[in-house]
N, C-alpha and C positions, 0 to 999 in steps of 0.2 A: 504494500500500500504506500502511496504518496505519502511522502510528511508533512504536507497540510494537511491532506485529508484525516491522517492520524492526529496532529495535534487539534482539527474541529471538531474529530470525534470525541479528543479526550475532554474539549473542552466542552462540551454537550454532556458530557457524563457527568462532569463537574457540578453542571448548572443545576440537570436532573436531580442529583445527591442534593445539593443546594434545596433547591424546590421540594423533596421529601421532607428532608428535618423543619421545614418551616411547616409540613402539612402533617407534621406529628403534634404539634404543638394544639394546644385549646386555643377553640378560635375567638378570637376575640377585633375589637378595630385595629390592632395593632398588627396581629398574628395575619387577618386576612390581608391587611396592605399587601404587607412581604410577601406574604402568598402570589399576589398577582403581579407586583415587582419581580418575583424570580419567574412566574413564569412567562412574562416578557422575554428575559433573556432569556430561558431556555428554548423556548419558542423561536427566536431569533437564531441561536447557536444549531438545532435541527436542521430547518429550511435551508440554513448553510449549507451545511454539512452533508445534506441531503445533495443542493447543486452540485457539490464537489464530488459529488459519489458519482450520480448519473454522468456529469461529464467525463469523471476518470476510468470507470469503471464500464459504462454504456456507451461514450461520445456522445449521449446528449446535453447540447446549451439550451436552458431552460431561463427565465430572469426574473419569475414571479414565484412565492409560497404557493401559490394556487397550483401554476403548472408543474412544481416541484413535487407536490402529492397527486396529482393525477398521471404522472411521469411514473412514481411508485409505485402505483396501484398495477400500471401495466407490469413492468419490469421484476416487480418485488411480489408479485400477487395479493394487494392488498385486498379486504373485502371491498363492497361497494359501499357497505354499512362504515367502515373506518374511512373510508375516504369521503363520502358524506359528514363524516362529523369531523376530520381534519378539515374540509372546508369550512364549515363552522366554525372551526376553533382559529381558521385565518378572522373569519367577519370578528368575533369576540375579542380576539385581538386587537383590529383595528377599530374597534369599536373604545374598548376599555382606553387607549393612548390619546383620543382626540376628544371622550365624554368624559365627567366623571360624575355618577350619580350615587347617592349611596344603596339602594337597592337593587343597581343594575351590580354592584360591585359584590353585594352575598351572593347574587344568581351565579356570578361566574365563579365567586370564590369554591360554591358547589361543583362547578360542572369541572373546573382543575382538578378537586376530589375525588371525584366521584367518574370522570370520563377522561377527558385531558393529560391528564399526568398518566395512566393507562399507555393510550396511543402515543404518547412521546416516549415512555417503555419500547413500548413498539417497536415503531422509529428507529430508537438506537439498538435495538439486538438486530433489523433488518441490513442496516447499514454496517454496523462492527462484524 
């Protein structure tokens, strides 16, 4: 493997580890901030790490999260169900960076829980 790719993947692992121990914690306004602060960048460090994959691994140039999971879903045999809710977890995303409401902020803080942090598992065992 490339050593970018190795070091976006390790830094995705990183993030990931990151984003659990905040998601061990009681949630509370604090706990959930950080919650959706890490998984900004874990989210960010994936969809990397993801382009860098299909480029080095497949030759395909891809330049958006959206076609970076639809790219996977071919190549990596994702379901249709994960890749449906990876596109969601792009809106969410860019949803959470340009709103900030406080009950839009528990919904997602659930769906990183409960969905989210899951498929970014995913993610990185498909890619590693």
């Amino acid at each position: 493997m490339d050593k970018t790719l190795n070091l976006k993947l390790e830094n995705f692992k990183k993030a990931l580890d990151r984003l659990n121990e905040s998601l061990e914690k009681k949630e509370d306004d604090i706990v959930r901030d950080s919650v959706i602060k890490r998984f900004e960048f874990t989210y960010e460090l994936c969809w990397k790490a993801g382009k860098r994959f299909l480029n080095e691994k497949h030759g395909i140039d891809v330049f958006s999260p959206k076609d970076v999971f639809r790219e996977l879903r071919v190549v990596e045999n994702l379901s249709d169900i994960d890749t449906e809710n990876l596109l969601l977890m792009v809106a969410d995303r860019n949803a959470i960076v340009h709103t900030y409401r406080e009950q839009y902020s528990k919904e997602l803080y659930r769906k990183i829980r409960d969905l989210y942090y899951g498929l970014l598992e995913k993610i990185y065992r498909k890619l590693s």
